[in-house]
mmCIF file of the N, C-alpha and C atoms, coordinates in Angstrom:
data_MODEL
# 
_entry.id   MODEL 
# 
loop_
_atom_site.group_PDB 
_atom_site.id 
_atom_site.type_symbol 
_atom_site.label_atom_id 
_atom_site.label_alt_id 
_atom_site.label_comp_id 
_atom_site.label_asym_id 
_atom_site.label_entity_id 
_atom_site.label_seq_id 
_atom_site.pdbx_PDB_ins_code 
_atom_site.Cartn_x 
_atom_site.Cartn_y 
_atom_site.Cartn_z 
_atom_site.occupancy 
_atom_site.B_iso_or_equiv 
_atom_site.pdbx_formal_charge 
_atom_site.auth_seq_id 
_atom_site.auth_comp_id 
_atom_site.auth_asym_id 
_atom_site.auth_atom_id 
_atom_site.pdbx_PDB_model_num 
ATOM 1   N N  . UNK A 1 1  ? -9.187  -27.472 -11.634 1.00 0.00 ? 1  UNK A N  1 
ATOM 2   C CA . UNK A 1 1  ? -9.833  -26.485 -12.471 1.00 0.00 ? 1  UNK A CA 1 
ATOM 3   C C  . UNK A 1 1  ? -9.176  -25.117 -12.325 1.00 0.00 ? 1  UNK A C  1 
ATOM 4   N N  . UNK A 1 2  ? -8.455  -24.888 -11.388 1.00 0.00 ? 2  UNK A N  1 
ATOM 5   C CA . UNK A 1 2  ? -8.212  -23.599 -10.239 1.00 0.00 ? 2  UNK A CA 1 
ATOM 6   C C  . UNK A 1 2  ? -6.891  -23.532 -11.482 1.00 0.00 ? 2  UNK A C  1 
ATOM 7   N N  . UNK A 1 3  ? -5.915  -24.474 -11.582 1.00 0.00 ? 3  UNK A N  1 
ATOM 8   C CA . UNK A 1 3  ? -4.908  -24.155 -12.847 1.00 0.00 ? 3  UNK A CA 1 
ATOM 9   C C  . UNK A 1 3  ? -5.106  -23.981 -14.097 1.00 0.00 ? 3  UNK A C  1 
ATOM 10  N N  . UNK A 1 4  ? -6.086  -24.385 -15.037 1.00 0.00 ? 4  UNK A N  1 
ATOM 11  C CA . UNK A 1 4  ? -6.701  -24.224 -16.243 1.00 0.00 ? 4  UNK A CA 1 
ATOM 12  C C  . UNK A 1 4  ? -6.914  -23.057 -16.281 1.00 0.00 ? 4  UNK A C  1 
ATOM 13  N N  . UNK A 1 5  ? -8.210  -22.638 -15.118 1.00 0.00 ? 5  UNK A N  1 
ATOM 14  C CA . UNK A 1 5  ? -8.311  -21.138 -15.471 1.00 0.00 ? 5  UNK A CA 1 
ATOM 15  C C  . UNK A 1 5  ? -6.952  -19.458 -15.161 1.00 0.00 ? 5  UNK A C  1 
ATOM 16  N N  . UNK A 1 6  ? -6.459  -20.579 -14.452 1.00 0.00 ? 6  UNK A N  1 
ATOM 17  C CA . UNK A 1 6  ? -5.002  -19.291 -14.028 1.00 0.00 ? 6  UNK A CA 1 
ATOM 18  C C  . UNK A 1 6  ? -4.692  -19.614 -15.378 1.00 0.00 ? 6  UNK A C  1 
ATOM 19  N N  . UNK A 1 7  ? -3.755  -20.406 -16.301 1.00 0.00 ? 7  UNK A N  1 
ATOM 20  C CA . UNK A 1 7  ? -3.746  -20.401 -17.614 1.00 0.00 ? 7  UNK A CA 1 
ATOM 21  C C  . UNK A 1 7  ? -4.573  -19.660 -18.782 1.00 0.00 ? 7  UNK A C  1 
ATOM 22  N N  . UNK A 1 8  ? -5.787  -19.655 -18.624 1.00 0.00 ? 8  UNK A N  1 
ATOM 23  C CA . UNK A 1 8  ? -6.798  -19.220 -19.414 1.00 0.00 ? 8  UNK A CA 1 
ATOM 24  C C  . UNK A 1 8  ? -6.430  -17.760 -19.295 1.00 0.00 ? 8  UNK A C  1 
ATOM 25  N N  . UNK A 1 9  ? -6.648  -16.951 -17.991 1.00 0.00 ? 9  UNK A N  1 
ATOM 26  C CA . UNK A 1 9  ? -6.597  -15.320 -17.607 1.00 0.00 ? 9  UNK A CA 1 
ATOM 27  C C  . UNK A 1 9  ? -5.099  -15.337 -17.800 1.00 0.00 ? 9  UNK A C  1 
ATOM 28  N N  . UNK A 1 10 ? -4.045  -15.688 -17.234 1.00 0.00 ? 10 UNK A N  1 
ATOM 29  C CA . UNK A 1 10 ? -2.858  -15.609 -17.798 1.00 0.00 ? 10 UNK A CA 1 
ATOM 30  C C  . UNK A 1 10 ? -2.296  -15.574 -19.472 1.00 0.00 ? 10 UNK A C  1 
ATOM 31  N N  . UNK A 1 11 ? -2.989  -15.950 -20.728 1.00 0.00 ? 11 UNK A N  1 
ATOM 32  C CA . UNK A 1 11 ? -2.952  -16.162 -21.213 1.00 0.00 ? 11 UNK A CA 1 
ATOM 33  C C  . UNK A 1 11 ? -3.403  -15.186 -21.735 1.00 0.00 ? 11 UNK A C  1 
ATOM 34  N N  . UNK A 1 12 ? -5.104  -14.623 -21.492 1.00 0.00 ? 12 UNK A N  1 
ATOM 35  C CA . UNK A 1 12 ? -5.323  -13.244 -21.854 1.00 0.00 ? 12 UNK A CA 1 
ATOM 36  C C  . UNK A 1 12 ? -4.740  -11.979 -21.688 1.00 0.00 ? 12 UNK A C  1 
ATOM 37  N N  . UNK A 1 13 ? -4.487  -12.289 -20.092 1.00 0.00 ? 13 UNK A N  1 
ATOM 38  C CA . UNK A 1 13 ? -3.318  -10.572 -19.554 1.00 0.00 ? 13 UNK A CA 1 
ATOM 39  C C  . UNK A 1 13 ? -1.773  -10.689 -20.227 1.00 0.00 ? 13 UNK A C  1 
ATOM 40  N N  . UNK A 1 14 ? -1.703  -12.043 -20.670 1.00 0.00 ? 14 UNK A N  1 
ATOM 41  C CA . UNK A 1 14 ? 0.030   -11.589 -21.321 1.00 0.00 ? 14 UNK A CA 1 
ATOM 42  C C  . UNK A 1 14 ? -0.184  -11.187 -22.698 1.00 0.00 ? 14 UNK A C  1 
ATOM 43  N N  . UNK A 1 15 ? -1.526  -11.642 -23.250 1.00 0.00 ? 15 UNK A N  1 
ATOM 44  C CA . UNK A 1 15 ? -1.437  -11.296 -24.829 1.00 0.00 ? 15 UNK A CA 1 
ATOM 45  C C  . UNK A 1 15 ? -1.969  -10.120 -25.169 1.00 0.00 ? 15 UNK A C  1 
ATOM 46  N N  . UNK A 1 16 ? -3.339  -9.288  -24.073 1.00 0.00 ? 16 UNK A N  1 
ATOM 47  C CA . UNK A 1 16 ? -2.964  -8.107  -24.112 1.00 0.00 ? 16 UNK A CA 1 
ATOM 48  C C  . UNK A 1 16 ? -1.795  -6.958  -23.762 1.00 0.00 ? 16 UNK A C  1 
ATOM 49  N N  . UNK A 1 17 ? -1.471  -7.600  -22.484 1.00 0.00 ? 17 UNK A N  1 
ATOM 50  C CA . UNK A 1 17 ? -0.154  -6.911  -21.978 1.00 0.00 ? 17 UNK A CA 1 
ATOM 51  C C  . UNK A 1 17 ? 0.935   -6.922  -23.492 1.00 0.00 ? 17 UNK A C  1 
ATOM 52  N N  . UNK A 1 18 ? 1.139   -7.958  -23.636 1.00 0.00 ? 18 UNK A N  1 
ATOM 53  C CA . UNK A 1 18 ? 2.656   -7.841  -25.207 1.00 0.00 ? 18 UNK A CA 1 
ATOM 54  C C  . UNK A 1 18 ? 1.816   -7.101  -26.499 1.00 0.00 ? 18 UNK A C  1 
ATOM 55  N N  . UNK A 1 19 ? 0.789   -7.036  -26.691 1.00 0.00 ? 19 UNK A N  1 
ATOM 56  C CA . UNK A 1 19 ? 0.034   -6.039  -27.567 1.00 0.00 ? 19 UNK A CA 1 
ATOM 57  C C  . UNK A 1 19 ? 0.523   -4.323  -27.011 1.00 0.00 ? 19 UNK A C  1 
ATOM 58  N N  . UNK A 1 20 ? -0.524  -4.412  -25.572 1.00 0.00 ? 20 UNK A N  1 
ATOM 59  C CA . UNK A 1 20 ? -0.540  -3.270  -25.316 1.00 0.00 ? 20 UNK A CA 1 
ATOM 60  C C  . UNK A 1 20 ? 1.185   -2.291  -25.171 1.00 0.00 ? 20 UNK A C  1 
ATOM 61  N N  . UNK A 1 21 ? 2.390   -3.046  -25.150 1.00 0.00 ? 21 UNK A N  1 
ATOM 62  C CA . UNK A 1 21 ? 3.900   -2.617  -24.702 1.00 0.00 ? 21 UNK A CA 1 
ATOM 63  C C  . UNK A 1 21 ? 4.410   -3.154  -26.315 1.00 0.00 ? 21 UNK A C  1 
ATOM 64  N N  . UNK A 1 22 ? 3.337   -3.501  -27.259 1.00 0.00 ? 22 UNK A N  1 
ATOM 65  C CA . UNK A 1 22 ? 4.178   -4.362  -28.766 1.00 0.00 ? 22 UNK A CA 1 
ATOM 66  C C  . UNK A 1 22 ? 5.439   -4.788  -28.860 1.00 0.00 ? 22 UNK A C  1 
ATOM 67  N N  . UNK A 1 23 ? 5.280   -5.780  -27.769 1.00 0.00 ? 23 UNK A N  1 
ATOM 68  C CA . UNK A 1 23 ? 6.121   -7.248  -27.955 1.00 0.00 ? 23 UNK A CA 1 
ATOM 69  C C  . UNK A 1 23 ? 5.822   -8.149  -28.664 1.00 0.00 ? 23 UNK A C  1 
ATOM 70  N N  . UNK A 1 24 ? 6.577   -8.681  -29.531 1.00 0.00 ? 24 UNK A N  1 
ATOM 71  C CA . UNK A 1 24 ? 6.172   -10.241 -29.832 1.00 0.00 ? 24 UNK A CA 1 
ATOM 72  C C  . UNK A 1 24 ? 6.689   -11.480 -29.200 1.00 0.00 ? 24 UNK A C  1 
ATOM 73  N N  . UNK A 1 25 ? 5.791   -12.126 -28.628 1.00 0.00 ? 25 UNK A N  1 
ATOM 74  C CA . UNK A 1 25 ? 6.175   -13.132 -27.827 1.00 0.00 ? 25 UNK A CA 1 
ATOM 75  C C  . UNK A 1 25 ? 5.874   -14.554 -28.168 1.00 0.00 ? 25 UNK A C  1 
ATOM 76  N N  . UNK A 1 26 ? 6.131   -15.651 -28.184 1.00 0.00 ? 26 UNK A N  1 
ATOM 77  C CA . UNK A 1 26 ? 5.519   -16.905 -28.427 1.00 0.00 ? 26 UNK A CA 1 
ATOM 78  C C  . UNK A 1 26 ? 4.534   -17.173 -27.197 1.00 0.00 ? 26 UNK A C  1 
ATOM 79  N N  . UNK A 1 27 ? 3.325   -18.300 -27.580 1.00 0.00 ? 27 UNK A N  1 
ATOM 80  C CA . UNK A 1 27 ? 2.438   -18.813 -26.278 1.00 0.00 ? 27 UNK A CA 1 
ATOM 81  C C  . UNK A 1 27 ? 2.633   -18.629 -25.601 1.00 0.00 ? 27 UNK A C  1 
ATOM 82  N N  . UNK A 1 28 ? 3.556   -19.999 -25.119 1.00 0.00 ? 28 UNK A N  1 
ATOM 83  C CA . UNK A 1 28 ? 4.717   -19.878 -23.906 1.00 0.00 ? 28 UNK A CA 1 
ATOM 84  C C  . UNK A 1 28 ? 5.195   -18.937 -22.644 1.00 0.00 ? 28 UNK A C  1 
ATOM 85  N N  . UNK A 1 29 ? 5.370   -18.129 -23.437 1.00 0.00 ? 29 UNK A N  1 
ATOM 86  C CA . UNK A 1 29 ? 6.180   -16.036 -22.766 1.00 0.00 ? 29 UNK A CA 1 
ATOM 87  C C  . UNK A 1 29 ? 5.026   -15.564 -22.536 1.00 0.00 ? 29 UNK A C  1 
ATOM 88  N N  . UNK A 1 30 ? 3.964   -15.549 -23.387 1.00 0.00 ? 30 UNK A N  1 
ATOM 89  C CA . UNK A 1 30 ? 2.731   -15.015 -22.932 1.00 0.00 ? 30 UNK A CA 1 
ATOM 90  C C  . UNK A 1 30 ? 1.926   -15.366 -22.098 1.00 0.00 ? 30 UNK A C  1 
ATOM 91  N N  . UNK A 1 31 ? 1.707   -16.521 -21.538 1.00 0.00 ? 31 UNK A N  1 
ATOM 92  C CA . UNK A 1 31 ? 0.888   -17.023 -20.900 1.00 0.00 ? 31 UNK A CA 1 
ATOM 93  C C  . UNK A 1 31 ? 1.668   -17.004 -19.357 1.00 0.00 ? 31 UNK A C  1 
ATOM 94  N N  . UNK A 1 32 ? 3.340   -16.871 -19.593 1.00 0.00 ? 32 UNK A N  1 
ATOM 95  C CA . UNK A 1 32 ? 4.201   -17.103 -18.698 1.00 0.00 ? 32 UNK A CA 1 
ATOM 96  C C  . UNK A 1 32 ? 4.146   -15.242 -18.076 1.00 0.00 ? 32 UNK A C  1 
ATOM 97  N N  . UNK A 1 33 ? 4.199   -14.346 -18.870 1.00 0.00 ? 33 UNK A N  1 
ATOM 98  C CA . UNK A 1 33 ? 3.661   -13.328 -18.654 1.00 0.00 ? 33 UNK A CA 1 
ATOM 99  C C  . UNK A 1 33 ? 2.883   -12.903 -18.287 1.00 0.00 ? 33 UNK A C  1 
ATOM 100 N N  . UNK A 1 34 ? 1.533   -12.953 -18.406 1.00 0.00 ? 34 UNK A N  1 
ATOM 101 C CA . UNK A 1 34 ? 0.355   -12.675 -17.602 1.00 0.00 ? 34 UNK A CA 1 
ATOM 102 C C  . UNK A 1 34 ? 0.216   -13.298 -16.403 1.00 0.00 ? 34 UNK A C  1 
ATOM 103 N N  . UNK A 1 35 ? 0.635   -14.891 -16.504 1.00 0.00 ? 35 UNK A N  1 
ATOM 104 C CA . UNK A 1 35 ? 0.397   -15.191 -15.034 1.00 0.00 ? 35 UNK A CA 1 
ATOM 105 C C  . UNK A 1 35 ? 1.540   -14.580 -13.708 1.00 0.00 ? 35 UNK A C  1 
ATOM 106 N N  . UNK A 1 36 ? 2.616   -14.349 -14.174 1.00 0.00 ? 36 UNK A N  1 
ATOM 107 C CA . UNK A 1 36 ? 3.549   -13.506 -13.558 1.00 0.00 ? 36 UNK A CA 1 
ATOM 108 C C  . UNK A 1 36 ? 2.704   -12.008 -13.318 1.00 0.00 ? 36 UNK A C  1 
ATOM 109 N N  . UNK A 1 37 ? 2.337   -11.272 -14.464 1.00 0.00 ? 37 UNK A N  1 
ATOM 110 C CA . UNK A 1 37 ? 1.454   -10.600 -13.739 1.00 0.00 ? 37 UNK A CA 1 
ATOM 111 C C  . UNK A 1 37 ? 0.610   -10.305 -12.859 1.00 0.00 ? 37 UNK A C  1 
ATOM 112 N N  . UNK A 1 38 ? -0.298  -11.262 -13.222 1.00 0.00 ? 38 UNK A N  1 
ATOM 113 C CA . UNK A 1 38 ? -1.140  -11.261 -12.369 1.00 0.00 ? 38 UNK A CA 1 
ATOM 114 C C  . UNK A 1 38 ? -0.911  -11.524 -10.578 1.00 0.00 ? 38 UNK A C  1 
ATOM 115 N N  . UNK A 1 39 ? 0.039   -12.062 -10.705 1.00 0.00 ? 39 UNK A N  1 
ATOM 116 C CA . UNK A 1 39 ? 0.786   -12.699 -8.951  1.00 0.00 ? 39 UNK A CA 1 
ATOM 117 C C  . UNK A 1 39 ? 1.015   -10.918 -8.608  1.00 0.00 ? 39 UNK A C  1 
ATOM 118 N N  . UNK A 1 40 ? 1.967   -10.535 -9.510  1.00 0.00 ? 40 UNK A N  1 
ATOM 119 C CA . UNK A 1 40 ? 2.937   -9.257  -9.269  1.00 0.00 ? 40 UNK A CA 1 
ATOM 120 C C  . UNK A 1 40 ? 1.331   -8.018  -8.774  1.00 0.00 ? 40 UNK A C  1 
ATOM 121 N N  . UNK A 1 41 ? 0.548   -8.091  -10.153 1.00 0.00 ? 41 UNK A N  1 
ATOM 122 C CA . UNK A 1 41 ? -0.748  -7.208  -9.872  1.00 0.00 ? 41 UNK A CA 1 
ATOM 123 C C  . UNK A 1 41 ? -1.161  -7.178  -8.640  1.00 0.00 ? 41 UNK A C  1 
ATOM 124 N N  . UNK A 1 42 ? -2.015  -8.580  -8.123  1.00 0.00 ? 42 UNK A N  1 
ATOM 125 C CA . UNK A 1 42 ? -2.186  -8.995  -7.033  1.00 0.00 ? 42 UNK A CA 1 
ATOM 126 C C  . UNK A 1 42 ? -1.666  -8.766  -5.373  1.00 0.00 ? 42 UNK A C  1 
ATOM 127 N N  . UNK A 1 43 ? -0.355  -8.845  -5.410  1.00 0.00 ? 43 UNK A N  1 
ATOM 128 C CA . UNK A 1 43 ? 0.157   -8.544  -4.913  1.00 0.00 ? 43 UNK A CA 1 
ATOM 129 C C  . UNK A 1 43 ? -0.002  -6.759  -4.758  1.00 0.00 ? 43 UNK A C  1 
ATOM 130 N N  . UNK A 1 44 ? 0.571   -5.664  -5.616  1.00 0.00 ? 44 UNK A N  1 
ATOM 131 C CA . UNK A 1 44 ? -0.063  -4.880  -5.484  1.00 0.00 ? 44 UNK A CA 1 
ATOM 132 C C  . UNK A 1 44 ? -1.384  -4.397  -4.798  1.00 0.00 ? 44 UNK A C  1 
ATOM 133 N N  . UNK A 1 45 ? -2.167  -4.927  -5.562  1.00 0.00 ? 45 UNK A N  1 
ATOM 134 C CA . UNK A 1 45 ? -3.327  -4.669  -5.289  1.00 0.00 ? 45 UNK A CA 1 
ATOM 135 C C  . UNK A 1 45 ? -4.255  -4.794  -3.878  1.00 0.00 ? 45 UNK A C  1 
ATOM 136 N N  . UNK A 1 46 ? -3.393  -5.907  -3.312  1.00 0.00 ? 46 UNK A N  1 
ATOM 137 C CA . UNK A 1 46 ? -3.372  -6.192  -1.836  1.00 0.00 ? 46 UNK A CA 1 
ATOM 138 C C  . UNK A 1 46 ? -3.272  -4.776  -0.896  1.00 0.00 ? 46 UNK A C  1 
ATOM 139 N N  . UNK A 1 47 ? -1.907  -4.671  -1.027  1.00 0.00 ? 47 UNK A N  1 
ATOM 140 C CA . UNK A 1 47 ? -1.026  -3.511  -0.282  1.00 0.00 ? 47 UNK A CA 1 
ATOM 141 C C  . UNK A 1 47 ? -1.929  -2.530  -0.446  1.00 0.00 ? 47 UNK A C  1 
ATOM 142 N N  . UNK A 1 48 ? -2.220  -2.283  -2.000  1.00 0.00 ? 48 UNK A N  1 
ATOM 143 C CA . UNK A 1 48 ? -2.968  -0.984  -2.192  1.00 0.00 ? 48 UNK A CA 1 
ATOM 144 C C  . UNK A 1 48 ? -4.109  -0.603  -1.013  1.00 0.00 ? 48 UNK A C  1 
ATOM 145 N N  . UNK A 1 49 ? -5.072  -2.237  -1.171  1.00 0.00 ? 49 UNK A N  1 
ATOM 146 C CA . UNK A 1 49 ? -6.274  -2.085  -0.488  1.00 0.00 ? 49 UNK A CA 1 
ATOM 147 C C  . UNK A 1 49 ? -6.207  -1.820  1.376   1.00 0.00 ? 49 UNK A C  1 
ATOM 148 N N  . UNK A 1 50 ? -5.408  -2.566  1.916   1.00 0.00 ? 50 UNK A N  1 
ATOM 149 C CA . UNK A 1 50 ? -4.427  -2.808  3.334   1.00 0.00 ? 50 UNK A CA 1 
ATOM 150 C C  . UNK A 1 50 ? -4.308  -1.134  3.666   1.00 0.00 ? 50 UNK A C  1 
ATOM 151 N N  . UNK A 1 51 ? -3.448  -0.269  2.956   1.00 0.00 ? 51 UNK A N  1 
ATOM 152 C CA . UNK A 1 51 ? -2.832  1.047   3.286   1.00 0.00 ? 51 UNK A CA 1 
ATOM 153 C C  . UNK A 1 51 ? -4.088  1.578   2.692   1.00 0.00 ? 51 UNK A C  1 
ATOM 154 N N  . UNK A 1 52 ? -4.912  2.109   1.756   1.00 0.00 ? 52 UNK A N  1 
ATOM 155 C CA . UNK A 1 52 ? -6.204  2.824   1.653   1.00 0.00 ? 52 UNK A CA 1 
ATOM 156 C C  . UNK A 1 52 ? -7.626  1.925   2.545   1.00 0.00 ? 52 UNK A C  1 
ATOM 157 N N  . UNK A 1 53 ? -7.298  0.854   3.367   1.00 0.00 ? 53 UNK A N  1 
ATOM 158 C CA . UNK A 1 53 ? -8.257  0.391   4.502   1.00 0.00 ? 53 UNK A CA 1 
ATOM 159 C C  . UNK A 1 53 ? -8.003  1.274   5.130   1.00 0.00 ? 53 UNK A C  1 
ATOM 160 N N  . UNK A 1 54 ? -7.069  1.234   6.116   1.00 0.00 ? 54 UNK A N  1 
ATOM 161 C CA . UNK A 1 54 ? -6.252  2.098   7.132   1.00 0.00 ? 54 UNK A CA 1 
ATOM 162 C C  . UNK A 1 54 ? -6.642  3.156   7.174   1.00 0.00 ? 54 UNK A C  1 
ATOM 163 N N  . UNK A 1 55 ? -6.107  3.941   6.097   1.00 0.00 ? 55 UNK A N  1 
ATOM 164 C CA . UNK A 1 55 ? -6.350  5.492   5.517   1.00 0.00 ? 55 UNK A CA 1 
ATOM 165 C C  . UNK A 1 55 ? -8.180  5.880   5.793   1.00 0.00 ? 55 UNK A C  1 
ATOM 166 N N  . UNK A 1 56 ? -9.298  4.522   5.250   1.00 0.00 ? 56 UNK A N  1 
ATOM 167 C CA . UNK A 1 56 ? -10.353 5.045   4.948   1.00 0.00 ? 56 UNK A CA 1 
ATOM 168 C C  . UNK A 1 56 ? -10.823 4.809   6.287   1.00 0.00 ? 56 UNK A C  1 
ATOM 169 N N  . UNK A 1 57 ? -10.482 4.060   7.222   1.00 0.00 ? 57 UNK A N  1 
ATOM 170 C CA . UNK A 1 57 ? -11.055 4.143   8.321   1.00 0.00 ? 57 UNK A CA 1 
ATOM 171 C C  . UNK A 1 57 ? -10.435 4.971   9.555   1.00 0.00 ? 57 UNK A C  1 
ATOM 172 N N  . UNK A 1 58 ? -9.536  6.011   9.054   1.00 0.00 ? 58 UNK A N  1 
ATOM 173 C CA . UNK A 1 58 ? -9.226  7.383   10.007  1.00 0.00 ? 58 UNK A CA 1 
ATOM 174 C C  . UNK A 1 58 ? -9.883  8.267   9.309   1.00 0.00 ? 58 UNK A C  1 
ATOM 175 N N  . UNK A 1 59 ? -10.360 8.274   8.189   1.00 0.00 ? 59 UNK A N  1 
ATOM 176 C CA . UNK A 1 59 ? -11.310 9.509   7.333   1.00 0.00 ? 59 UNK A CA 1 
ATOM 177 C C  . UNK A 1 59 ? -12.540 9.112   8.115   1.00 0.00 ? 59 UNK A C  1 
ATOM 178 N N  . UNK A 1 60 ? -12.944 8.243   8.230   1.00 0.00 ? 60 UNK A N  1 
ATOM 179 C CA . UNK A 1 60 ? -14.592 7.328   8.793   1.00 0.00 ? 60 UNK A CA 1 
ATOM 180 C C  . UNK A 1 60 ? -14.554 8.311   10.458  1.00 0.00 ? 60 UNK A C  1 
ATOM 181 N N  . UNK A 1 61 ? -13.530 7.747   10.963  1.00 0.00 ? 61 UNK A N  1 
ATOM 182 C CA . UNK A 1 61 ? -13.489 8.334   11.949  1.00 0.00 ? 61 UNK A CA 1 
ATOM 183 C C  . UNK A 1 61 ? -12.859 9.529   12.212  1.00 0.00 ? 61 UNK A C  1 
ATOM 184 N N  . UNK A 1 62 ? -12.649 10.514  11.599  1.00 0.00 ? 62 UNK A N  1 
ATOM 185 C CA . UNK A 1 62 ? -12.579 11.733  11.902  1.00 0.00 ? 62 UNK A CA 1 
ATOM 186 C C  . UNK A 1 62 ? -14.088 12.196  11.234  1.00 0.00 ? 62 UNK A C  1 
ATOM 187 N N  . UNK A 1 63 ? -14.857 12.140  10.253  1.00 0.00 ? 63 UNK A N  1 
ATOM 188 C CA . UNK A 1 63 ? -15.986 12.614  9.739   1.00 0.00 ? 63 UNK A CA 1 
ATOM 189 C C  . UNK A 1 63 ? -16.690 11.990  10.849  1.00 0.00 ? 63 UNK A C  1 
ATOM 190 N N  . UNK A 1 64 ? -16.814 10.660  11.801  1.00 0.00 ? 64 UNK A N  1 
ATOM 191 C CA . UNK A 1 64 ? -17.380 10.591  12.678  1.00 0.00 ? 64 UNK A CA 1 
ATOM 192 C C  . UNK A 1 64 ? -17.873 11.440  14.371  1.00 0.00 ? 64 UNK A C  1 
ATOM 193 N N  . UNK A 1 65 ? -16.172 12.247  14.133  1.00 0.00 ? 65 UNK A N  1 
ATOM 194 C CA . UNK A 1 65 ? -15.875 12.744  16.024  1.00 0.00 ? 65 UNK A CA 1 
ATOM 195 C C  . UNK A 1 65 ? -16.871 14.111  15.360  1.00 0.00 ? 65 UNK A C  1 
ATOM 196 N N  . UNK A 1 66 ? -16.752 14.737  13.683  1.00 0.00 ? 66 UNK A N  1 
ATOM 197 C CA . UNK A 1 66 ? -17.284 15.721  13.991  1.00 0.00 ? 66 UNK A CA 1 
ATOM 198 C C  . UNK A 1 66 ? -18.046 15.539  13.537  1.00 0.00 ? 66 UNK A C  1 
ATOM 199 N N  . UNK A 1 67 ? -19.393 14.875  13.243  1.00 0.00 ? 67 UNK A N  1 
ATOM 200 C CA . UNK A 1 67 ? -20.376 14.909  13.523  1.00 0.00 ? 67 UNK A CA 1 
ATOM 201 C C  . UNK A 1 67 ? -20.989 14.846  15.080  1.00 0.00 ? 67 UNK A C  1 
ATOM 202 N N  . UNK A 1 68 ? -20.628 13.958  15.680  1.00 0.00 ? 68 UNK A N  1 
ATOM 203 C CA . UNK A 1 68 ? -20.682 14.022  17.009  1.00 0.00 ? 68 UNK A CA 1 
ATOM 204 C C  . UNK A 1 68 ? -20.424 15.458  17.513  1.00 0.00 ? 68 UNK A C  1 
ATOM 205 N N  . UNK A 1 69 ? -19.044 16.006  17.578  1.00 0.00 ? 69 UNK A N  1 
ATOM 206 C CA . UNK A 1 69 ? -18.877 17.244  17.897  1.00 0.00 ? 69 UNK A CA 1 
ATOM 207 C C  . UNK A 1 69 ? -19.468 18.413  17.631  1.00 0.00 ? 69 UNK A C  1 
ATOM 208 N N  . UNK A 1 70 ? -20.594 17.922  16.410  1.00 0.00 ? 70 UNK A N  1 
ATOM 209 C CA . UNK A 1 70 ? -21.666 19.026  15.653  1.00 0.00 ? 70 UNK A CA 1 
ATOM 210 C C  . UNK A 1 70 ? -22.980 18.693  16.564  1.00 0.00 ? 70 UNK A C  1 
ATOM 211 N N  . UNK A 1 71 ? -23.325 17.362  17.228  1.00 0.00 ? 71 UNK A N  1 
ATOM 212 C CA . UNK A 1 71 ? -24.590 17.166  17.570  1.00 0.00 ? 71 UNK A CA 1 
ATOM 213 C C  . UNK A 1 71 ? -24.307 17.405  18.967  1.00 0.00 ? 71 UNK A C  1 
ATOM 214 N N  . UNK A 1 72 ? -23.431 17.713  19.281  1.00 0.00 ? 72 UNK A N  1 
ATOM 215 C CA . UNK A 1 72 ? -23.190 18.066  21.140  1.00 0.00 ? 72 UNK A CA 1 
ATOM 216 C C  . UNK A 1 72 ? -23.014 19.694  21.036  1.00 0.00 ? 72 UNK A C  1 
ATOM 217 N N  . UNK A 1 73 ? -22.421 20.307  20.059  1.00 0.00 ? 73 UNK A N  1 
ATOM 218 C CA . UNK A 1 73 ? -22.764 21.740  20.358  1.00 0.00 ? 73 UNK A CA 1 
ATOM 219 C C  . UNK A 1 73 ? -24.295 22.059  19.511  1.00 0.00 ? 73 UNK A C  1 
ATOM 220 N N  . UNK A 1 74 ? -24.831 21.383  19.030  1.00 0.00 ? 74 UNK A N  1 
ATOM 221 C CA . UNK A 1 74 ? -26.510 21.621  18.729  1.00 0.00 ? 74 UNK A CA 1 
ATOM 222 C C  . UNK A 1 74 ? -27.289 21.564  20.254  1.00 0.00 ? 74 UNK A C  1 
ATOM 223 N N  . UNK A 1 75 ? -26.941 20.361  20.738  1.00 0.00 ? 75 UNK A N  1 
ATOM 224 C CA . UNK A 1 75 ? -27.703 20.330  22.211  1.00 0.00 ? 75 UNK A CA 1 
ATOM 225 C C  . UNK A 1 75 ? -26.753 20.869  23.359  1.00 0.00 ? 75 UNK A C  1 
ATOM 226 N N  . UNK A 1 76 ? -25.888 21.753  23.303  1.00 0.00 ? 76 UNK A N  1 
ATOM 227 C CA . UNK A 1 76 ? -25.700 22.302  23.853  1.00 0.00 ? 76 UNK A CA 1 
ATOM 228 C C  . UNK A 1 76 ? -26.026 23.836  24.041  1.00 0.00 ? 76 UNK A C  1 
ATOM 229 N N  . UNK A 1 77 ? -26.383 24.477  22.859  1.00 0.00 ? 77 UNK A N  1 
ATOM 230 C CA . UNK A 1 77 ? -27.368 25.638  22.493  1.00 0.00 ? 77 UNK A CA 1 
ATOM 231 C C  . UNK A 1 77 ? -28.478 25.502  22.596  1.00 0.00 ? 77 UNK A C  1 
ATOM 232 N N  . UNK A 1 78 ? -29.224 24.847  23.287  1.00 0.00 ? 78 UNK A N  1 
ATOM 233 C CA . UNK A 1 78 ? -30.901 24.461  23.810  1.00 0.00 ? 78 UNK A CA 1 
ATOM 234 C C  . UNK A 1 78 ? -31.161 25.333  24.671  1.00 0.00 ? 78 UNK A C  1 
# 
């Protein structure tokens, strides 16, 4: 089933993709297109998430030390 539907979405992302860049392509190129996309997207989209994980969990933890560093000089002015 797992190949039908890669066909199916492949099939949609190449025939918008050759719309959206106005190519004309046969089935074939199109369907061969989107699913190439989608690998290539994917791929992307990986990396993207991997390097902005990273990134969001040194933001996590720097907004973390200073809060901390805000609630230790609160109880330290007592």
């Amino acid at each position: 089933m797992s190949v039908v539907f890669l066909i199916i979405v492949g099939a949609a992302a190449g025939f918008i993709a050759t719309r959206l860049m106005r190519i004309e392509a046969d089935l074939i190129t199109t369907i061969v297109i989107g699913i190439a996309g989608a690998l290539i997207g994917g791929l992307v989209l990986r990396t993207l998430l991997a390097v902005m994980g990273l990134f969001a969990g040194l933001v996590g933890a720097i907004l973390g030390a200073v809060a901390l560093i805000f609630l230790w000089q609160k109880l330290q002015n007592r």
